[in-house]
C-alpha beads as a LAMMPS data file, in Angstrom:
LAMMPS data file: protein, C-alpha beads

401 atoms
400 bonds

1 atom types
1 bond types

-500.0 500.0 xlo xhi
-500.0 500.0 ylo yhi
-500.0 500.0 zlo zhi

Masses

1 110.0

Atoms # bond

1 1 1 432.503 92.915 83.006
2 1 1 432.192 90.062 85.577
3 1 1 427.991 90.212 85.851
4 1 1 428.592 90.083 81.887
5 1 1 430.273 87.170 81.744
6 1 1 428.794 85.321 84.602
7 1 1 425.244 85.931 82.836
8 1 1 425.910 86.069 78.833
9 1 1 426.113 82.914 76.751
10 1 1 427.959 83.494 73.843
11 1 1 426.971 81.824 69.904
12 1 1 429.557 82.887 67.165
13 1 1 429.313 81.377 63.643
14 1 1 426.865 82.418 60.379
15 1 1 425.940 85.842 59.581
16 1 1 426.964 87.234 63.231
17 1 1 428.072 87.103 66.437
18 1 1 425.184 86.284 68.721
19 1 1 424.730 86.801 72.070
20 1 1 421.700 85.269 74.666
21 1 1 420.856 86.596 77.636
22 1 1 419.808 84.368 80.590
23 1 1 416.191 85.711 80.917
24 1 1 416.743 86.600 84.776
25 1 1 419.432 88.751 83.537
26 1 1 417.139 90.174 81.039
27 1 1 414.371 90.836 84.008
28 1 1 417.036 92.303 86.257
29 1 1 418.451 94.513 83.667
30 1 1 415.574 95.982 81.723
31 1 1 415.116 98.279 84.358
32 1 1 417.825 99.811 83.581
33 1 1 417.905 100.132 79.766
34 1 1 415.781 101.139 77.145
35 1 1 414.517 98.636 74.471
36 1 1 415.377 98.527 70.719
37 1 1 411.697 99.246 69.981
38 1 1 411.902 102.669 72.252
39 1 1 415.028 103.723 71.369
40 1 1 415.126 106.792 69.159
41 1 1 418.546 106.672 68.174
42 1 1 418.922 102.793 67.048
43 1 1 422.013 102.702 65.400
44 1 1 421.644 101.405 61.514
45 1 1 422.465 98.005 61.309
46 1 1 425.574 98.369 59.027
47 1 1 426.699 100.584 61.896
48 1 1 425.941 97.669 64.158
49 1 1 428.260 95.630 61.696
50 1 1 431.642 97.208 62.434
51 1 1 431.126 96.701 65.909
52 1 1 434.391 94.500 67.877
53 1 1 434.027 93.055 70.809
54 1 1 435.435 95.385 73.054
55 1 1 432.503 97.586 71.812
56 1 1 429.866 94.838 72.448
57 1 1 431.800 94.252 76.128
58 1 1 431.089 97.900 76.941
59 1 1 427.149 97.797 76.697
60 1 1 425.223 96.385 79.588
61 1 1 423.847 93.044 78.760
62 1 1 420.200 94.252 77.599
63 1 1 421.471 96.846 75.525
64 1 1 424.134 94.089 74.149
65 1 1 421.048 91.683 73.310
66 1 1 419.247 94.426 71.385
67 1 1 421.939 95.326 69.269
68 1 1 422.673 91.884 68.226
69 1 1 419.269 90.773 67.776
70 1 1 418.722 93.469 65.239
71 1 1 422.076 92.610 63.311
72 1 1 420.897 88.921 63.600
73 1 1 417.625 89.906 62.151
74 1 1 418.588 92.143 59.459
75 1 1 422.307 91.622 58.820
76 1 1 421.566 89.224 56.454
77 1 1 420.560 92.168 54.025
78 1 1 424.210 93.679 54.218
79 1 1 426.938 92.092 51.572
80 1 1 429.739 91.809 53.840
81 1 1 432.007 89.340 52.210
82 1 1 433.716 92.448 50.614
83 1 1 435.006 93.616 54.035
84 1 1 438.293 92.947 53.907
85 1 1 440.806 90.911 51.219
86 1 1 441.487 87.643 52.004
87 1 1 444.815 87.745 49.826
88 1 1 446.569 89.438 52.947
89 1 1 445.696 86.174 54.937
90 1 1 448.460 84.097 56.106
91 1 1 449.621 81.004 57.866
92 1 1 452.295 81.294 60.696
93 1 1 455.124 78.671 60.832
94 1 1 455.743 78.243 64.547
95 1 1 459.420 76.991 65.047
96 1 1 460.583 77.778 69.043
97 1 1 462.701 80.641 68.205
98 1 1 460.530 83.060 65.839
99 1 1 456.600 82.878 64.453
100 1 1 456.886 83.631 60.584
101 1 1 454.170 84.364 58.288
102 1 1 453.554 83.170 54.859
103 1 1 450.904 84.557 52.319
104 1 1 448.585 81.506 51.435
105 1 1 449.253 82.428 47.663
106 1 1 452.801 81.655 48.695
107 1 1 453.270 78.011 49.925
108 1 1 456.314 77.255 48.170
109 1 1 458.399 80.405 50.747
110 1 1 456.805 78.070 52.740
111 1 1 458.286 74.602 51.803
112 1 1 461.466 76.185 51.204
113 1 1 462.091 77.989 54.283
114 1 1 464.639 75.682 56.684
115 1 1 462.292 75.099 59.450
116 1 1 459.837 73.501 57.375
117 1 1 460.067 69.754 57.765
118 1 1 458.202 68.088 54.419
119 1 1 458.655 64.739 56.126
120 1 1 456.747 65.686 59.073
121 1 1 453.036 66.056 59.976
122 1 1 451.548 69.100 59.376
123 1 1 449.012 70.873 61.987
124 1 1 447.149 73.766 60.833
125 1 1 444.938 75.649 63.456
126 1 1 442.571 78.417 63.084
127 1 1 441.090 79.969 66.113
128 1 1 437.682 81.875 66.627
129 1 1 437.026 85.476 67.109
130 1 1 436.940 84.836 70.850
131 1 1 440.132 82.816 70.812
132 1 1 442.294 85.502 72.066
133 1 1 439.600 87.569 74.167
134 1 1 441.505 89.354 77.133
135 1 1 444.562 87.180 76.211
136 1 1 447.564 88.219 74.428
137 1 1 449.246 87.002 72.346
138 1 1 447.917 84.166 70.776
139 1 1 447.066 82.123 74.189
140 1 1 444.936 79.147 72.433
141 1 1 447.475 79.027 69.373
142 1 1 450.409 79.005 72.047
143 1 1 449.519 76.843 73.749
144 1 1 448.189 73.866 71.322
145 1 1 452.016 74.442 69.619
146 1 1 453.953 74.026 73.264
147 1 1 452.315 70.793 73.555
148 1 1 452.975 69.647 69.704
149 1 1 456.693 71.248 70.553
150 1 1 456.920 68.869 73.483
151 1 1 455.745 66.003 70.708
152 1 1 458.105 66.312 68.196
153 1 1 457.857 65.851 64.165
154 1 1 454.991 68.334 63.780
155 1 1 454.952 71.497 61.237
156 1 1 452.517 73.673 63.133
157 1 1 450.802 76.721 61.447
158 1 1 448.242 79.137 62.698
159 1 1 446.328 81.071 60.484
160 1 1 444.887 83.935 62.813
161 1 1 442.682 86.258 61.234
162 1 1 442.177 88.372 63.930
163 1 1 443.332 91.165 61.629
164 1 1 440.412 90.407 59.079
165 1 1 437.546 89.472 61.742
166 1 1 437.138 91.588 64.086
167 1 1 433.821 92.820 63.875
168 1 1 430.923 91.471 64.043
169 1 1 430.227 92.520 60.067
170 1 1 433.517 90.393 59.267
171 1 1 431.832 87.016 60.993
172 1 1 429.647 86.344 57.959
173 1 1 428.861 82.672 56.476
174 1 1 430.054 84.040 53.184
175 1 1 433.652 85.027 54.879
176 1 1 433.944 82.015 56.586
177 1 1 433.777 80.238 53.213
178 1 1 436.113 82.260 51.186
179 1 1 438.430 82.222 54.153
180 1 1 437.633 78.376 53.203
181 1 1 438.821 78.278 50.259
182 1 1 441.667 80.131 49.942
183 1 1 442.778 77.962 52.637
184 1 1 442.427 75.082 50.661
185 1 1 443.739 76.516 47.569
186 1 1 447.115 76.781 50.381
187 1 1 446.745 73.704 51.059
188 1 1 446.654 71.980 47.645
189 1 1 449.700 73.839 47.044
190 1 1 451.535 72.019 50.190
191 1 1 450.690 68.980 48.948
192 1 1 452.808 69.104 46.085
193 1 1 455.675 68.293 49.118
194 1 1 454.216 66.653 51.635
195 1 1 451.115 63.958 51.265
196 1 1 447.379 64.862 52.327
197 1 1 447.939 61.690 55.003
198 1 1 450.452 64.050 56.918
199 1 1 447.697 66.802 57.148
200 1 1 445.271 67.576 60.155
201 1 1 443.273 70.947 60.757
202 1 1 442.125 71.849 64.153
203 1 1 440.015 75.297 64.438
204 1 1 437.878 76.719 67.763
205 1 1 435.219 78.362 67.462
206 1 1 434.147 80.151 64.053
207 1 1 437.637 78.903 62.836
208 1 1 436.074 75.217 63.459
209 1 1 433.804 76.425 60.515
210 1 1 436.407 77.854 58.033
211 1 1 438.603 74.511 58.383
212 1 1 435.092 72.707 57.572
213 1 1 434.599 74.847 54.643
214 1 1 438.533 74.292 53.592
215 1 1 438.066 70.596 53.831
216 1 1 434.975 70.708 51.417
217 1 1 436.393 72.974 48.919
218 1 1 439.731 70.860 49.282
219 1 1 437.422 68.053 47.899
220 1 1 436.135 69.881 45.401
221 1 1 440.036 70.910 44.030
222 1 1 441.451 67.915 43.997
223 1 1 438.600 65.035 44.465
224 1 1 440.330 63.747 47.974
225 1 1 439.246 64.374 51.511
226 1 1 441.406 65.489 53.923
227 1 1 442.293 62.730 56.731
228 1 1 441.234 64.822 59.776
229 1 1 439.977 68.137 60.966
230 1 1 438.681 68.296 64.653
231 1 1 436.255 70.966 65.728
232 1 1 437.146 72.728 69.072
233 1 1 433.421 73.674 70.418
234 1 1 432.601 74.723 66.677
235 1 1 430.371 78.578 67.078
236 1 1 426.843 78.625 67.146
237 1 1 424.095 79.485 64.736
238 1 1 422.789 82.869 65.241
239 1 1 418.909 81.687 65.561
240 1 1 418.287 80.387 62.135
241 1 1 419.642 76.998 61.387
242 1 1 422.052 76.736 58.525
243 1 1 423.237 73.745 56.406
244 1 1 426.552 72.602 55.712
245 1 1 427.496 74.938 53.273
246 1 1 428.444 77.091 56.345
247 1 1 428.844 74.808 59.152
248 1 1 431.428 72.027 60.054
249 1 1 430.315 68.551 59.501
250 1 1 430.969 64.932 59.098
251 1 1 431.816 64.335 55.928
252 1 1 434.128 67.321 55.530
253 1 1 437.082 65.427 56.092
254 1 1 437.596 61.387 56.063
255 1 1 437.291 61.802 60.125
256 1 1 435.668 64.666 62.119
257 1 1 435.697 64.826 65.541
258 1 1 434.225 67.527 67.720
259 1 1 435.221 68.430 71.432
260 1 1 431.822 70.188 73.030
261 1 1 432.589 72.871 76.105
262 1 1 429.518 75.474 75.734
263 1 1 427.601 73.731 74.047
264 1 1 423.850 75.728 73.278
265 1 1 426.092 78.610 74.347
266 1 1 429.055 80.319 72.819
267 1 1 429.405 76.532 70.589
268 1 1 426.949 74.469 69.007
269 1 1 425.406 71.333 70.635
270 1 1 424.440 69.608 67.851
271 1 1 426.111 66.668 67.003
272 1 1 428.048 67.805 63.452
273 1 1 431.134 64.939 64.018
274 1 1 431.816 61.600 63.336
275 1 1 432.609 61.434 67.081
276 1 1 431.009 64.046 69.399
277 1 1 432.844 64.561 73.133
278 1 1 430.454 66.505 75.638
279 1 1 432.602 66.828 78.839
280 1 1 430.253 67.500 81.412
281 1 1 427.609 67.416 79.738
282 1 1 425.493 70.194 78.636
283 1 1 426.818 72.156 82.322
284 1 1 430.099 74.688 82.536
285 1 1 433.227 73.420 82.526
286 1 1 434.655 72.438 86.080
287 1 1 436.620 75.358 87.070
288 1 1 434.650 77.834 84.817
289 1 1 431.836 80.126 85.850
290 1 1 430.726 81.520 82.305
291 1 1 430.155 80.782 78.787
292 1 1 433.733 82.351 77.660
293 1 1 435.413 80.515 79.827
294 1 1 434.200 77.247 78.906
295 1 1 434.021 78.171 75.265
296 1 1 437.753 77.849 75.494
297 1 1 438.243 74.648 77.207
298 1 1 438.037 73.084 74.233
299 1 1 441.379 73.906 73.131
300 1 1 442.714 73.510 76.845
301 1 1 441.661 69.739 77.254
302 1 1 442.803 69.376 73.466
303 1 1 446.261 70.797 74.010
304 1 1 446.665 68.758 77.341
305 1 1 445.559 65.401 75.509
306 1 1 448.668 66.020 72.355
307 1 1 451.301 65.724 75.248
308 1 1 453.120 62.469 75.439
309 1 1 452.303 61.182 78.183
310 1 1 448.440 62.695 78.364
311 1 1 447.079 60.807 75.070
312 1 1 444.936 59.008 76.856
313 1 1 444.185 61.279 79.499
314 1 1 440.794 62.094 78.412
315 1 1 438.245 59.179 78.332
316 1 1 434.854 59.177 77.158
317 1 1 432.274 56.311 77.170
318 1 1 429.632 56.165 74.587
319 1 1 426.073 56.714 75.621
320 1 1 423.309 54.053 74.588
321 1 1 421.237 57.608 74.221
322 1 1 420.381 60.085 71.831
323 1 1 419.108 62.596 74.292
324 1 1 421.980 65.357 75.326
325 1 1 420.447 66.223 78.239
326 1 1 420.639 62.923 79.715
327 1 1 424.535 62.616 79.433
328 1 1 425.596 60.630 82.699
329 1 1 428.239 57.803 83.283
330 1 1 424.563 55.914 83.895
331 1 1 423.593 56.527 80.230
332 1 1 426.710 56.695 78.687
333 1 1 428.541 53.486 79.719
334 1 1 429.645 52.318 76.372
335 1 1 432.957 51.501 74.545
336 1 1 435.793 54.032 76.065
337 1 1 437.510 56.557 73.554
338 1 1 440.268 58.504 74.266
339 1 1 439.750 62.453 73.492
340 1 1 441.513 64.839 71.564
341 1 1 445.085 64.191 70.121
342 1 1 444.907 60.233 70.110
343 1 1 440.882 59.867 69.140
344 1 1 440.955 56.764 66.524
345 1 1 438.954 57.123 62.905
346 1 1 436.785 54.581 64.169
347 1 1 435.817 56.533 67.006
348 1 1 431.846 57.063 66.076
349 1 1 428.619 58.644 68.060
350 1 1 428.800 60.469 71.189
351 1 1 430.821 60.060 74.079
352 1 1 430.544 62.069 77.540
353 1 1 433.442 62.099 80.799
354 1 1 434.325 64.584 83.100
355 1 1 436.913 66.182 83.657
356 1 1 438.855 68.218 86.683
357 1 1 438.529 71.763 87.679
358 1 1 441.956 72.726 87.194
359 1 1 445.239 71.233 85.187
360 1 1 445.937 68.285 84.759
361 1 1 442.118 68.610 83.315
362 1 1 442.016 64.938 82.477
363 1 1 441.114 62.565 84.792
364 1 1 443.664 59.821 83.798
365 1 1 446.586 63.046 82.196
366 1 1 450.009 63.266 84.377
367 1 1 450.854 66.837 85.247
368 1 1 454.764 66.024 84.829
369 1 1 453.985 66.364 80.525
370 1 1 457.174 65.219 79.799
371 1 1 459.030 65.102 76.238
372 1 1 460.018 63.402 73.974
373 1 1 460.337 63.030 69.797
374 1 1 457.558 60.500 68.305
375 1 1 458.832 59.664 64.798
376 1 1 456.897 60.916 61.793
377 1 1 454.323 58.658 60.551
378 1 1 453.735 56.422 63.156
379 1 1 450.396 55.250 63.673
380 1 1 450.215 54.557 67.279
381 1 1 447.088 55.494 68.432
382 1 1 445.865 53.274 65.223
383 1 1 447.207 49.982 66.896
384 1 1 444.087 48.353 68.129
385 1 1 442.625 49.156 64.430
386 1 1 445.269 47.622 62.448
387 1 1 442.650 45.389 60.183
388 1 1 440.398 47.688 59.341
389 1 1 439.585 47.743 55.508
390 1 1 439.562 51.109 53.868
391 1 1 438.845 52.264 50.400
392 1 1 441.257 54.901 50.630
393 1 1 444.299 55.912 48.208
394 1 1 447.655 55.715 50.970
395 1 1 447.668 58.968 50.501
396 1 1 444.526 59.103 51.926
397 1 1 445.406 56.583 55.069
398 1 1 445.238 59.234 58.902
399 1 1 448.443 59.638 59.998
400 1 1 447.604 61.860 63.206
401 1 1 450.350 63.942 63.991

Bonds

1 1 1 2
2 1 2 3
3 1 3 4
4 1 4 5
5 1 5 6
6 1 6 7
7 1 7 8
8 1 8 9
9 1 9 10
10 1 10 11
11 1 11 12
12 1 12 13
13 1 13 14
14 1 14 15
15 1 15 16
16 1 16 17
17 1 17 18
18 1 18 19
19 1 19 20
20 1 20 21
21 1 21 22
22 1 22 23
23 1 23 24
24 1 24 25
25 1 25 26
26 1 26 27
27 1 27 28
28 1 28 29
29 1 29 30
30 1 30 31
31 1 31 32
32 1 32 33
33 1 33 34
34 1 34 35
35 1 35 36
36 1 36 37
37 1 37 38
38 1 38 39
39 1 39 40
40 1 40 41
41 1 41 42
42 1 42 43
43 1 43 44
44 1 44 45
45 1 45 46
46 1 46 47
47 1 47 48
48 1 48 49
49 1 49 50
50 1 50 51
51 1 51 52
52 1 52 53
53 1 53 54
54 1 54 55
55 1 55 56
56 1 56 57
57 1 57 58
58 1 58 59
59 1 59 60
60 1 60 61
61 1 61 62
62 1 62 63
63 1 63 64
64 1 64 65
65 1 65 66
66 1 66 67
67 1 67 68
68 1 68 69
69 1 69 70
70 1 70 71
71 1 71 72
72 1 72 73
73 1 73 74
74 1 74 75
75 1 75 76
76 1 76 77
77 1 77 78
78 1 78 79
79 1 79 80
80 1 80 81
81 1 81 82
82 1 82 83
83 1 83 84
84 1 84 85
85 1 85 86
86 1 86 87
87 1 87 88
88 1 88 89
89 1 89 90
90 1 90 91
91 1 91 92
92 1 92 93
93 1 93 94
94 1 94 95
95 1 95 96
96 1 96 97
97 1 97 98
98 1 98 99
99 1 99 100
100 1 100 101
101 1 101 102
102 1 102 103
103 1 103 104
104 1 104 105
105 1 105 106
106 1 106 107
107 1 107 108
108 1 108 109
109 1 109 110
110 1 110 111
111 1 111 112
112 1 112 113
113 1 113 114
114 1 114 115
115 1 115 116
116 1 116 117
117 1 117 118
118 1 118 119
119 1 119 120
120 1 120 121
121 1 121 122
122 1 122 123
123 1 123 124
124 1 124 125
125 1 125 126
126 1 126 127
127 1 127 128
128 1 128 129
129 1 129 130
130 1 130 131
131 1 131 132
132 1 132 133
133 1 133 134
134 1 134 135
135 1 135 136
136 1 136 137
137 1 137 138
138 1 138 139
139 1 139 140
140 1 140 141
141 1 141 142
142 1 142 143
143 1 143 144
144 1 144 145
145 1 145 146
146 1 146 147
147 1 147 148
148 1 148 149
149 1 149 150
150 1 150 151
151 1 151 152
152 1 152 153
153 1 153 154
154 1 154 155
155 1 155 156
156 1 156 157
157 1 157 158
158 1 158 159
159 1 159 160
160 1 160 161
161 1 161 162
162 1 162 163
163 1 163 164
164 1 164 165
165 1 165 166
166 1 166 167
167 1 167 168
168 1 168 169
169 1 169 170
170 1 170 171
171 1 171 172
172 1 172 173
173 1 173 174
174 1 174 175
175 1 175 176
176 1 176 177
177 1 177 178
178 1 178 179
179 1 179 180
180 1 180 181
181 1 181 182
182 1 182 183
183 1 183 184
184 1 184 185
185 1 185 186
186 1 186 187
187 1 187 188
188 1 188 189
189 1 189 190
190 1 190 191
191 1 191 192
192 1 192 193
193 1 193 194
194 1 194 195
195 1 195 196
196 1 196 197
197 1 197 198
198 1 198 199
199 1 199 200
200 1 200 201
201 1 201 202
202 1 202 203
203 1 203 204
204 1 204 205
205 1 205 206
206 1 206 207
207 1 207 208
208 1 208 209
209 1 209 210
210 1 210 211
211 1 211 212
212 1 212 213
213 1 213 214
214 1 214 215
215 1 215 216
216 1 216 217
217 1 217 218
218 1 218 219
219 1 219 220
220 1 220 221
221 1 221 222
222 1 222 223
223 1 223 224
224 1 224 225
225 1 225 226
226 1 226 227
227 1 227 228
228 1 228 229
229 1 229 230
230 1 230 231
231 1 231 232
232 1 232 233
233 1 233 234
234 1 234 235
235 1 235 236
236 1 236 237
237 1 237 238
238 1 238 239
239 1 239 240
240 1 240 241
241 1 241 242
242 1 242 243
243 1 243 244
244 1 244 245
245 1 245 246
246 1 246 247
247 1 247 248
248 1 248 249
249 1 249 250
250 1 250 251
251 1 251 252
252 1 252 253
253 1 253 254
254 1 254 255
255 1 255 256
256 1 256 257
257 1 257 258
258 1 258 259
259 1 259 260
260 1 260 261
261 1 261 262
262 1 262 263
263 1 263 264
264 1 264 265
265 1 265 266
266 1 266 267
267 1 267 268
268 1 268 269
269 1 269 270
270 1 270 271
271 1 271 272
272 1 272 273
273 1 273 274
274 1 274 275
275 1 275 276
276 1 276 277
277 1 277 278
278 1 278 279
279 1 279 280
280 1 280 281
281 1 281 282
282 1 282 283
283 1 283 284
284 1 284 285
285 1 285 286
286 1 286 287
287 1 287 288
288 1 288 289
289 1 289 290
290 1 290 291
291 1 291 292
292 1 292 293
293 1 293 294
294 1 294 295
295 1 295 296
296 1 296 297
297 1 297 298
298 1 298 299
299 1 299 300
300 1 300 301
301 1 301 302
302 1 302 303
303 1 303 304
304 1 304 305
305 1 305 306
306 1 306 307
307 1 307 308
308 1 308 309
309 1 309 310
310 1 310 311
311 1 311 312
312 1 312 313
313 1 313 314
314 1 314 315
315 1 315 316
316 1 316 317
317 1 317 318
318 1 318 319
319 1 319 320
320 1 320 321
321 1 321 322
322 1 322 323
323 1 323 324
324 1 324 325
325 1 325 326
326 1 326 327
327 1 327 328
328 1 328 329
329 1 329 330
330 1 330 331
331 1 331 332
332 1 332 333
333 1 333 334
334 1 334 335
335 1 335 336
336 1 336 337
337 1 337 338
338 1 338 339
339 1 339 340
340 1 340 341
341 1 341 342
342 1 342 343
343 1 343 344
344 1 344 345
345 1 345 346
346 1 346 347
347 1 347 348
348 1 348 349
349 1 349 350
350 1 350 351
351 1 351 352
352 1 352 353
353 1 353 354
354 1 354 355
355 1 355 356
356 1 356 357
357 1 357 358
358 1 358 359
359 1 359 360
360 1 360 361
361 1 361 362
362 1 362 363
363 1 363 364
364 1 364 365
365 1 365 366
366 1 366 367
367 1 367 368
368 1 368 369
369 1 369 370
370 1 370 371
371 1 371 372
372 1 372 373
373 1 373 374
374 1 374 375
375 1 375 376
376 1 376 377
377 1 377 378
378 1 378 379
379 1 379 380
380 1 380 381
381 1 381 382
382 1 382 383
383 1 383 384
384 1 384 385
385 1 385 386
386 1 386 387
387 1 387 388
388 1 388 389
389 1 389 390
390 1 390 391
391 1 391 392
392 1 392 393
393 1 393 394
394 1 394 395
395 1 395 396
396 1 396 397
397 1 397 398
398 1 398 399
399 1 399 400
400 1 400 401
């Protein structure tokens, strides 16, 4: 498991879950295993389908790479948006005391049940596939909430499908978009109590890509674009390059911003956000010594940045260059931006920093996190761009939460 990890890069997102082998691994490896094209009993690729990860954890890397290569190359083939029903999806209401569930055909239990503020913001995440990997329960969704907890004035709803994708059949473009749009369907009905302004989605991973798809199709419902959704290292492509029908992008919500930890690994590198943060560059996380581990830094530096007194912990510069393997404090000395929870909508191009190898990760965050209640509504990471003209309905205005 620990040669696995130290060797494998993860890429989630689009018809599969793919995984590339460092080609020394590869080398070392195919000694030892067989290849697809001599294998006598390849397994059919629908087989291949209903693999879960701890399935693709138990094959040594070679065999691992074979068996998602040939779902990457012939998945496509298989319809599997009929795997499972999206009707049984629902979003969580964290509250402190007890996690409860609501169908997304049922927002108005929602609004109605006494926990639910309608004058506070409203944070929905989504995590990946590999969100919860090894962890249990929900580490990434825990976590993110502690630090919104610690905030204040924040309704904060999860909507794990870790029920519905689990295999590697399940993480298909054409369930990432249904899973889309129900979730915007959900999400219209909120907003018949609180205002889209009060409404930010935050997904890692392949969950990155359904909160892109539920900001397009939220569009299409009710001609308005959401304020803000921000991509935590967003899944990779498996080989073939898709569009935006699949993946996250600008233009899905007023504001995108995108938080890069693997990227060309387990997430994508390209730059898909209004505002694109490589920490680190292209490398590993500080601290991490594989893709998975990195992968999930992204919600890590994210949840450390919401904290109070951490909002500007994070700061990137913006680099005078194009090239992403070139990110350096040399080439990126531009404007500073703050990462993560206080990011302005003005925020634009890419941005690089670096950050430290254990918590506090930021090099300007306090490790006391201390508390305290920030009111509803207030705009205060919006104070230095006060004057800015927008177009917007108010309803339309970012009110980060």
């Amino acid at each position: 498991m620990k040669s696995l990890k130290s060797f494998i890069n993860f890429a989630l997102f689009c018809n599969v879950l793919v995984i590339i082998s460092n080609v020394s691994v590869a080398q070392d490896t195919k000694k030892n295993s067989t290849t697809a094209k001599g294998r006598q009993n390849f397994p059919p690729v629908e087989e291949i389908g209903s693999y879960g990860v701890e399935k693709l954890l138990n094959l040594n890397p070679t065999d691992m790479l074979e068996y998602i290569n040939e779902f990457c190359s012939r998945g496509a083939q298989i319809n599997n948006a009929a795997a499972f029903d999206y009707k049984d999806i629902s979003l969580t209401l964290y509250d402190g005391k007890e996690n409860t569930p609501f169908l997304l055909a049922n927002m108005e239990n929602l609004m109605q049940h006494p926990s639910f503020n309608k004058t506070h913001n409203v944070v929905v995440f989504v995590p990946g596939w590999l969100s919860n990997l090894q962890e249990s329960p929900n580490a990434a969704a825990d976590t993110i909430y502690k630090a919104y907890e610690c905030r204040g004035s924040t309704n904060f709803l999860v909507m794990d499908t870790t029920k519905q994708i689990n295999t590697l059949g399940a993480s298909t473009a054409e369930n990432t978009l249904n899973m889309g749009q129900y979730l915007a369907n959900a999400l219209k009905d909120l907003t018949e109590s609180v205002k889209i302004s009060q409404i930010h989605l935050i997904g890692h991973s392949l969950g990155a890509h359904i909160v892109g798809a539920a900001g397009r199709f939220f569009k299409s419902i009710t001609g308005k674009n959401l304020p803000r959704i921000t991509g935590l290292d967003p899944g990779r492509v498996c080989f073939v390059e898709r569009n935006g029908n699949f993946d996250l992008e600008r233009g899905d919500a007023d504001f995108v911003d995108i938080i890069h930890t693997n990227p060309n690994g387990l997430g994508k590198e390209e730059t898909i956000g209004n505002a694109n943060f490589y920490p680190n560059g292209l490398n590993l996380m500080p601290g991490c010594n594989d893709a998975i581990c990195s992968h999930k830094m992204a919600w890590r530096y994210y949840a450390e940045s919401v904290y109070p007194s951490n909002k500007f912990g994070f700061s990137g510069k913006k680099c005078l260059t194009e090239n992403l393997k070139n990110l350096t404090n040399t080439d990126c000395g531009g404007q500073s931006e703050p990462m993560g929870y206080a990011t302005p909508a003005t925020a634009t191009g890419n941005y690089f920093l670096q950050t430290n190898s254990k918590e506090p990760y930021g090099k300007n965050s306090k490790n006391d996190k201390k508390c305290g209640v920030v009111e509803a509504n207030i705009i205060d990471i919006f104070s230095s761009i006060a004057t800015v003209e927008r177009t917007d309905s108010p309803d339309n205005l970012p009110v980060w939460s």
